[in-house]
Residue, then its C-alpha position, 0 to 999 in steps of 0.5 A: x451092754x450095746x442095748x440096741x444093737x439089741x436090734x442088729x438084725x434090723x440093720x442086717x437085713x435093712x437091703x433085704x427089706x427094701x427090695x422085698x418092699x415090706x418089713x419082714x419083722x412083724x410079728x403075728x398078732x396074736x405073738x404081739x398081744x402075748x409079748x405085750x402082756x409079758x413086758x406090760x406085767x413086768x414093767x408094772x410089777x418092776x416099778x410098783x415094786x420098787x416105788x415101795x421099796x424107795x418109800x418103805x426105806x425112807x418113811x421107816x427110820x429103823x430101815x435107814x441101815x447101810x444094806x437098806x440104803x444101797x438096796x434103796x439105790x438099787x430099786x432107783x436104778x431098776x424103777x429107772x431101767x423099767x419105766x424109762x428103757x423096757x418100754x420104749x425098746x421093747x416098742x422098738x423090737x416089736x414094730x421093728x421102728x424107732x419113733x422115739x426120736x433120735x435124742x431119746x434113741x441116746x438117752x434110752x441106751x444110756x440109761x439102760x447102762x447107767x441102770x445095769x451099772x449102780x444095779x451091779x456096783x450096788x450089789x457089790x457094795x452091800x457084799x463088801x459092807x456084809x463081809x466087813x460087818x461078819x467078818x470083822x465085828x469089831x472094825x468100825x462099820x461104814x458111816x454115812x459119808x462112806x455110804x454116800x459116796x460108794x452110792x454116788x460112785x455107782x452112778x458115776x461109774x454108770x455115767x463114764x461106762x454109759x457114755x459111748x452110748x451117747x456118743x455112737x447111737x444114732x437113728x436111721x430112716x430107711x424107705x420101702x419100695x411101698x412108701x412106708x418108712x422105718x426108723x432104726x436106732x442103732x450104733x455106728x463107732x467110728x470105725x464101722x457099724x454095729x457087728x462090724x466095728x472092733x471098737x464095739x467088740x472091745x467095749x462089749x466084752x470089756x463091759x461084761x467083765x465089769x459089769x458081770x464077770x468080776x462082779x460076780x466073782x467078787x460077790x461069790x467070793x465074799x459071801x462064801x467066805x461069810x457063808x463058812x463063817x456063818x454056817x461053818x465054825x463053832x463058837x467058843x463057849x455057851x452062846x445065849x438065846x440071844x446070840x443064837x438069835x443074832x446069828x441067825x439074823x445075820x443069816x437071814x439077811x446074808x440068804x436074802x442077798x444070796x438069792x438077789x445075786x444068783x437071781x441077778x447072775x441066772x437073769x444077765x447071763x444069756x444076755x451078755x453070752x448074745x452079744x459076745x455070740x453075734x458079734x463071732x457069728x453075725x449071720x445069726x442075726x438073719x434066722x428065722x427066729x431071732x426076733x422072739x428069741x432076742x425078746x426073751x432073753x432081753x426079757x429075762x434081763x430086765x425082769x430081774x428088776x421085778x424080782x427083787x422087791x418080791x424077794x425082799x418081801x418073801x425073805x425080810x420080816x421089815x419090808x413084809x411088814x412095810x410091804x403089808x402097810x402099804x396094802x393096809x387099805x386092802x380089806x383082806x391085808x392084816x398088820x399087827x400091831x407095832x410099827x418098823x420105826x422106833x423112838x431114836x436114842x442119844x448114845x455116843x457121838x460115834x453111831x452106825x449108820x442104822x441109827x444104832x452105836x457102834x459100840x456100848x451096846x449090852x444084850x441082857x434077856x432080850x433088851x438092849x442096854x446102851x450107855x452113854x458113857x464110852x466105858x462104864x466105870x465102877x464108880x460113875x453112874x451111867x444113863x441108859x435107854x432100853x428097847x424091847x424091840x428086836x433088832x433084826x438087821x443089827x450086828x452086836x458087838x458080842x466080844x466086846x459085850x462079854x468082855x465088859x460083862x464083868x464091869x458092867x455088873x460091878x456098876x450095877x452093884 
């Protein structure tokens, strides 16, 4: 959204505070050291958290899965929101002064959007990806130049959406009558100022149907419908340990990103209702504590960023596992024994994205068997490679399995 006319308040009562000869949004210094704490802790936790997310993605190949990889664009985007926009803004909010310039007074802005933009388009994509996986098993799954190019679209779409940003922010001096001076970043579009321009409007709430409303519908359609398909049918006949397993992996990871998309609706939510609020009712720019309140709601928004490696962790065996070699220095983190990377295998020129085939993969006591051979033929023999290590986040071709069991076994004889 408008991330600073997160400061309207300022350029509100800027009048006010030159007559008065002071600025009256200074806070006490025991609310300075505690906000500072707040966003200190969660700037830290953001960036560390993701920073390892990022490494856990790409030093592990067994985590180079399409979910992973969009999840990996996601830690990007919150590591560039937490360190390169909270800080300098939440500096803004608390002195009530722009000191950062006003080239980085446009550059902060956009790429609080930018970030805002592949966060959400990210998530949307993993939906879409899992509803594909679950609720059609047998269509081909995205490749890597799919991948690619829906993680490249996030960015961009970021880019156009984040662009008046670069276009409309501007920085201010405004004197006091004691001699101080105070810079104020903030929007002026070309038809008015901040809460004054239609233009702003329109773009404010344009941006919170792209980036909250449809977003959010969309993601709480699909993983409902996976959430009946998941939880809600039956299957058809005896389902083995391993398919049992299966499922319940598959549950695991859709659970994992419901939490990550309620969390991420629950944190963005107050901050898109504020814009929409001030922009109906700008006196309330001018209460006594607006100020702290738009400090927490703009906290609550960013710390969304913090929350997602810990989510990763608590709820994904992989990146715990990653998550405890990275700690391993620590004399109280134990890893067992094993590691999240496996030997790669050559099977078929047609493979997922995970490193895995999309096909010609059969399940028997919990090894996977996969075969070179397209189809397996009762008089040919073919080459197969076993692998003894569970494939959490793997989606098998069960119908397919089953439907070739009878083949397979004659081969085999």
């Amino acid at each position: 959204m408008d991330n600073s006319s997160e400061y309207d308040y300022t350029t509100n009562i800027s009048y006010n505070d030159t007559e008065e000869g002071g600025n009256q949004f200074i806070l006490p210094v025991w609310r300075q050291v505690l906000w500072s704490i707040l966003y200190a802790g969660m700037v830290i936790v953001a960036t560390g958290g993701n920073l390892i997310v990022i490494w856990i993605v790409f030093s592990h190949k067994r985590m180079r899965t399409v979910t992973n990889y969009f999840l990996l664009n996601l830690s990007v985007a919150d590591t560039m929101v937490s360190t390169l926009n909270v800080t300098f803004n939440f500096v803004y909010m608390l002195n009530s002064h722009w000191p950062f310039g006003e080239l980085y007074c446009k550059i902060s802005q956009f790429i609080a959007v930018l970030s805002v933009c592949a966060s959400v388009f990210s998530l949307m994509s993993i939906s879409i990806d899992r509803y594909m996986a679950i609720m059609t098993p047998l269509r081909p799954r995205m490749g890597r130049t799919v991948t690619v190019l829906l993680a490249v679209t996030t960015w961009l779409l970021g880019v156009i959406i984040g662009s008046p940003s670069l276009m409309f922010f501007r920085t201010y001096t405004m004197p006091y009558k004691d001699g101080e001076e105070r810079v104020i970043c903030y929007p002026e579009w070309p038809d008015g100022t901040t809460n004054e321009s239609m233009m702003e409007y329109a773009y404010n709430v344009g941006f919170l149907f792209v980036t909250y409303v449809v977003p959010i519908g969309s993601m709480t359609y699909t993983y409902a419908r996976i959430g009946i398909e998941l939880w809600g049918s039956q299957s058809i006949g005896e389902c083995t340990q391993r398919q049992m397993e299966n499922i319940r992996s598959k549950r695991r990871v859709v659970k994992m990103m419901m939490v990550v998309v309620i969390i991420f609706a629950v944190c963005w939510l107050p901050y898109h209702l504020y814009f929409i609020v001030i922009s109906y009712f700008p006196e309330i720019t001018n209460s006594t504590y607006i100020q702290e309140t738009y400090l927490a709601i703009y906290w609550l928004a960013m710390s969304n960023s913090m929350y997602n490696p810990i989510i990763y962790c608590w709820m994904n065996a992989r990146f715990r596992r990653g998550f405890k070699q990275f700690f391993s220095c620590l004399p109280f983190i134990h890893v067992s024994p094993g590691a999240l990377t496996r030997r790669e295998v050559l099977t078929s020129r047609r493979r997922s994205y995970s490193g895995s085939p999309d096909h010609n993969r059969i399940i028997r006591n919990g090894t996977i068997r996969m075969n070179y051979m397209t189809r397996p033929s009762p008089t040919s023999s073919t080459n197969t490679c076993y692998s003894n290590l569970p494939d959490e986040l793997g989606y098998h071709r069960n119908l397919e399995a089953r439907r070739w069991k009878g083949e397979e076994l004659r081969s085999v004889s």
